[in-house]
C-alpha positions in Angstrom: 4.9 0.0 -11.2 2.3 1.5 -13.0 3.0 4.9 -14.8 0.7 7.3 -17.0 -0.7 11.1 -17.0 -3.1 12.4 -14.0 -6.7 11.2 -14.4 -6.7 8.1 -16.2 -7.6 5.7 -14.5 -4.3 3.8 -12.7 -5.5 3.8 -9.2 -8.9 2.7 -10.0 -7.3 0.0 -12.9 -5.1 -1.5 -9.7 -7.6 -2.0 -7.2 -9.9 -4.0 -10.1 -6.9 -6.4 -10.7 -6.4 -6.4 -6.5 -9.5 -7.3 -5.6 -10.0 -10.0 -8.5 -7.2 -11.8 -6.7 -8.1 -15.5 -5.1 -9.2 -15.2 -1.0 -5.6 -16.7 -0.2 -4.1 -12.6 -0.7 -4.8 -9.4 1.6 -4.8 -6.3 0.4 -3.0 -3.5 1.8 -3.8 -0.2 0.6 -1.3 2.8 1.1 -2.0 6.5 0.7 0.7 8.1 -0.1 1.1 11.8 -0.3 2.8 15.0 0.5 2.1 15.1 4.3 2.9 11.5 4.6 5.8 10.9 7.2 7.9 8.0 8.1 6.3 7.1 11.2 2.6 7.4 9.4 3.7 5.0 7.2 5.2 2.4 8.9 2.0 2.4 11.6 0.1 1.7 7.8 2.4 -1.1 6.5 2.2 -3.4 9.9 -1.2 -2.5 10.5 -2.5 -5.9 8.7 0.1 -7.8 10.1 -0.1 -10.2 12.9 3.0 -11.5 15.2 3.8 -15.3 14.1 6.7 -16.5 15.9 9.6 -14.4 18.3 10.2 -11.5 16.1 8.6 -12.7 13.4 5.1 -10.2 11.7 3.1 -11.9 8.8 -0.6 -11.0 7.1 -3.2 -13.5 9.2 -3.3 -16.8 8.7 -1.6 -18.5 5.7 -2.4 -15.6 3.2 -0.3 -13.7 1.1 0.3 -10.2 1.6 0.0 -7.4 -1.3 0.4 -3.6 -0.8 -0.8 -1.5 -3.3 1.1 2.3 -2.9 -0.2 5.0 -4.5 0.8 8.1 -5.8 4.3 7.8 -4.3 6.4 10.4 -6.8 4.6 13.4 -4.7 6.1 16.7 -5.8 7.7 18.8 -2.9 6.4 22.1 -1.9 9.1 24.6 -2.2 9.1 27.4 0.8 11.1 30.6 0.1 
C-alpha cells in the first residue's frame, strides 16, 4: 500500500516499478473509483486470466500475476 497527498506522483511512481518487473509478471491494472461496482470489478480482475484445470483461473502461461488498484479509499457522495 502506497499512501501520500493528491498529486504527487503515486500512481505514476507504481506503474514505473510495475513495468520494470522481469517478462515472467502480468500486469493488471484496476481503476477504482466512485462509480465502480462489484460486478465491474470482478469482470476487471478475471479479465487477464485464463481457465487452467476444472475450476481452476490463472494469468497465461507460467507468469505471475500482479494487480495494481488505484485510488481505492474513494470518498462517498452524500445525497440529502
Amino acid at each position: 500500500m502506497l499512501v501520500g497527498n493528491a498529486g504527487t506522483g503515486k500512481s505514476v511512481m507504481m506503474q514505473d516499478k510495475l513495468n520494470a518487473l522481469p517478462e515472467t509478471f502480468c500486469i493488471g491494472n484496476v481503476p477504482f473509483n466512485f462509480y465502480t461496482t462489484s460486478e465491474m470489478l470482478q469482470r476487471v480482475l478475471e479479465k487477464p486470466l485464463e481457465k487452467k484445470a476444472g475450476r481452476n483461473y490463472g494469468p497465461p502461461g507460467s507468469k505471475r500475476l500482479v494487480y495494481f488498484i488505484d485510488d481505492m479509499n474513494m470518498p462517498e457522495v452524500l445525497i440529502t
